[in-house]
C-alpha positions as CSV (number, residue, x, y, z in Angstrom):
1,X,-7.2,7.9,16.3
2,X,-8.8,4.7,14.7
3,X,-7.2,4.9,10.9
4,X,-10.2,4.6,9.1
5,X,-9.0,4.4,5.6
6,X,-6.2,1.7,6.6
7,X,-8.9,0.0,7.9
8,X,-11.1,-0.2,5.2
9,X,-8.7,-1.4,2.6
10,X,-7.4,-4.2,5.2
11,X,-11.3,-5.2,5.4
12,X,-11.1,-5.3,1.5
13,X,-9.0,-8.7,1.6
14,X,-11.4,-11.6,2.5
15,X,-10.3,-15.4,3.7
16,X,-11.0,-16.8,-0.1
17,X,-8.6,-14.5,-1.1
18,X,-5.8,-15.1,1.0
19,X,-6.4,-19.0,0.5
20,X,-6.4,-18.2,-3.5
21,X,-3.2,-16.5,-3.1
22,X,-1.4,-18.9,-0.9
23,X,-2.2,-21.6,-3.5
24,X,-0.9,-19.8,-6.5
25,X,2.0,-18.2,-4.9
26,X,2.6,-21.2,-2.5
27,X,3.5,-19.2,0.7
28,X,2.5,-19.6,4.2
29,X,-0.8,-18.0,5.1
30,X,0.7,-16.0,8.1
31,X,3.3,-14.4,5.7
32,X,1.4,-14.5,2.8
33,X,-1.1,-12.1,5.1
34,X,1.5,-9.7,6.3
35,X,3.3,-9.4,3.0
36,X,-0.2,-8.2,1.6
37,X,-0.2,-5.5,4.8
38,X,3.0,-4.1,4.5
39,X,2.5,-4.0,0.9
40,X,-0.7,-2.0,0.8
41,X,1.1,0.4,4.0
42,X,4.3,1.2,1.9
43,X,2.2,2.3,-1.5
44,X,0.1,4.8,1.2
45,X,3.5,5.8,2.3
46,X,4.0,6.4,-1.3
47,X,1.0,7.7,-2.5
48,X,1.0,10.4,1.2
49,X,4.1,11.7,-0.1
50,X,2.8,12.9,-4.0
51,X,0.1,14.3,-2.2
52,X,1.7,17.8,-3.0
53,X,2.6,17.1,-6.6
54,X,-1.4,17.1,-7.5
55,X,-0.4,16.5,-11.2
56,X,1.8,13.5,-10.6
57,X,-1.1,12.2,-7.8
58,X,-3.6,12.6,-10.3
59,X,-1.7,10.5,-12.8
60,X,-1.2,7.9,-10.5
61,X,-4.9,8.1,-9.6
62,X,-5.9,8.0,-13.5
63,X,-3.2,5.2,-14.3
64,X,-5.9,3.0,-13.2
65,X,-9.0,3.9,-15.2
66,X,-8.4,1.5,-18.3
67,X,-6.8,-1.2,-16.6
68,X,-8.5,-4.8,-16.7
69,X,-7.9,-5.2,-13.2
70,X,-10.1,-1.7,-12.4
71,X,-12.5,-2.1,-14.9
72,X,-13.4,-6.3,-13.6
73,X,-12.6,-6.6,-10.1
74,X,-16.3,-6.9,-7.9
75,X,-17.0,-6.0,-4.8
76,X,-19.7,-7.6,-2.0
77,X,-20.0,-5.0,0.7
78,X,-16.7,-3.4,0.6
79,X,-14.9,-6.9,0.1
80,X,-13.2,-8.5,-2.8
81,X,-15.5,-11.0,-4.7
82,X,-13.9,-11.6,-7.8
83,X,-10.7,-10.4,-9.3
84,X,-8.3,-10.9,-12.1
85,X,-4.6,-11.8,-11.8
86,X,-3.7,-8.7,-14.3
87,X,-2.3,-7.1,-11.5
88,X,0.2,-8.6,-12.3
89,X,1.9,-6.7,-15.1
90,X,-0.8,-3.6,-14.3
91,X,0.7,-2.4,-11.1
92,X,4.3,-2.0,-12.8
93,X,2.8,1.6,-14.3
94,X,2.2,3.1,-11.1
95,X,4.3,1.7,-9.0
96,X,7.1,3.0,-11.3
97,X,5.1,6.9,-10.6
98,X,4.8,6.6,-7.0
99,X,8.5,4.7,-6.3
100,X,10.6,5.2,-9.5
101,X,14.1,3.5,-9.5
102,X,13.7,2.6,-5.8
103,X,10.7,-0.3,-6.6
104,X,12.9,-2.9,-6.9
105,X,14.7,-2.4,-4.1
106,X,11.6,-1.8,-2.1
107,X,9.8,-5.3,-3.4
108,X,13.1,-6.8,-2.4
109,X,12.8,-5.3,1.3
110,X,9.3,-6.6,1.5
111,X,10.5,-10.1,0.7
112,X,13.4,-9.5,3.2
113,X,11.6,-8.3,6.1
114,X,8.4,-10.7,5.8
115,X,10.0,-14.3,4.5
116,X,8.0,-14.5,1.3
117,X,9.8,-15.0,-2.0
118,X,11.3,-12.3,-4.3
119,X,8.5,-12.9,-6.8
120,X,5.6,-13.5,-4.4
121,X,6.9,-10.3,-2.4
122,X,6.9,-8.5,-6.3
123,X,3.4,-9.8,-7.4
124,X,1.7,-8.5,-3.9
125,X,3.3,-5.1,-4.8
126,X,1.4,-5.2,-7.4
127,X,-1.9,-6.3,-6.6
128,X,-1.2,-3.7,-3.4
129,X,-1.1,-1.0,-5.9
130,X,-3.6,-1.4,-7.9
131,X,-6.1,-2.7,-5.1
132,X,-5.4,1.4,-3.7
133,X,-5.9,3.3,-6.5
134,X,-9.1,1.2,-7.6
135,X,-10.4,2.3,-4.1
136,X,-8.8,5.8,-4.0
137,X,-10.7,6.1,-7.7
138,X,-14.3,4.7,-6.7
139,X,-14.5,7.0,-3.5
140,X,-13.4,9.9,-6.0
141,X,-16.0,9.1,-8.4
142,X,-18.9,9.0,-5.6
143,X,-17.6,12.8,-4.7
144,X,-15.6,11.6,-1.9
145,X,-11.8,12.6,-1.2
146,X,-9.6,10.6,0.7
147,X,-6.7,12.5,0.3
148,X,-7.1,14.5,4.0
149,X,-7.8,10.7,5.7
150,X,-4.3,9.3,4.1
151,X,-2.1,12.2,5.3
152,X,-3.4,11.6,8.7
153,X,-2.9,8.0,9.1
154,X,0.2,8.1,7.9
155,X,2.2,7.9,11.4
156,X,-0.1,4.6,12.2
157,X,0.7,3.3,8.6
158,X,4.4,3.9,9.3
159,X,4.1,2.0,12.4
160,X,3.0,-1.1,10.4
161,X,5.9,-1.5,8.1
162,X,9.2,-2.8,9.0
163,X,11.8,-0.7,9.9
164,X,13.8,-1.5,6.9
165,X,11.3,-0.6,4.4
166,X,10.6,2.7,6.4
167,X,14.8,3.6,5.9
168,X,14.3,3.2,2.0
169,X,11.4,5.2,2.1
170,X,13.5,7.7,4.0
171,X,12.2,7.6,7.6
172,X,15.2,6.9,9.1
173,X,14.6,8.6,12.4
174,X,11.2,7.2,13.0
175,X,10.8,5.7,16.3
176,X,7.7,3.2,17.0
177,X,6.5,2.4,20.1
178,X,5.0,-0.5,22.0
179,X,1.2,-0.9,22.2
180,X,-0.4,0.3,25.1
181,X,-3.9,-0.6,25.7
182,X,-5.9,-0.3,22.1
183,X,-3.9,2.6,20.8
184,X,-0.6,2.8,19.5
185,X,1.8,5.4,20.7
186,X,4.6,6.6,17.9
187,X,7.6,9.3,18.5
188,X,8.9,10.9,15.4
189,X,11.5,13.6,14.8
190,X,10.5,14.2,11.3
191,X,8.8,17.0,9.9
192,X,5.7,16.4,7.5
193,X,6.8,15.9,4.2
194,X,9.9,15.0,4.8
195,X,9.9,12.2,2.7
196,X,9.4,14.9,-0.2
197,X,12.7,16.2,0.6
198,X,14.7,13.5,0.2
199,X,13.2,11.2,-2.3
200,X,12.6,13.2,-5.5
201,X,11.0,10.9,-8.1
């Protein structure tokens, strides 16, 4: 299965972007890139797994509504025109919902795994956040839910963050596999949810 909604937020970050980024953060494009990916991957992760606490989901969902970044960021067929850098003290609010004490330890992993810098790998958290919830909250407002899409993505988006994020978030016994062909074939033991079970926020 194609994941659609993974897709469309990956299609979200254009070339200006990542060269803006790499000049204020001073990282390596190639790094800079997959520290952006895994970030956006591991707040899905997140966000799949309140998905079954609908009042805490639909706080993290409304955290977003009177933030600068929501309320000036543009959009030029489904890309990022313009945007602010409040991200960077806006995403602490709902990153703190979704990942409670364990956000520092995750923005730490990020920088671990990837090679960027504690406080680039801390900033792209951020801007990960709040670039997801700005989506998740325009496709609620044109009637859409993507609620059903994220759940059943989430074995693809597991596949695209590095191991040692995925044992924080509690998928120890996930297993990836190898590409073959266009698809990507994953083995898990885990039960859906489990996440749920052993990381109470």
């Amino acid at each position: 299965m194609t994941p659609i909604l993974l897709n469309q937020l990956r299609g979200i970050i254009t070339s200006p972007l990542i060269s803006m980024f790499c000049k204020k953060f001073e990282e390596n494009e190639n790094l800079l890139k997959r520290a952006i990916d895994t970030s956006i991957c591991t707040v899905l992760i997140g966000l799949d797994n309140l998905l079954d606490n609908t009042l805490l989901y639909n706080k993290v969902i409304e955290s977003i509504t009177l933030t600068e970044f929501y309320k000036s960021t543009e959009y030029d067929n489904g890309k990022l025109s313009s945007l602010t850098f409040s991200f960077e003290h806006e995403g602490f609010t709902p990153l703190n919902l979704i990942f409670s004490a364990k956000k520092g330890r995750i923005s730490e992993m990020i920088s671990n795994e990837i090679g960027v810098k504690s406080e680039t790998a801390g900033a792209i958290l951020n801007f990960a956040v709040m670039l997801i919830l700005s989506h998740f909250k325009n496709e609620q407002e044109k009637g859409n839910t993507i609620q059903n899409d994220l759940n059943s993505e989430i074995k693809a988006i597991l596949n695209a963050v590095p191991e040692g994020i995925r044992v924080i978030l509690g998928y120890t016994n996930f297993e990836c596999d190898s590409y073959t062909g266009t698809e990507t074939l994953i083995k898990t033991n885990l039960k859906p949810h489990f996440f749920t079970k052993i990381f109470k926020l």
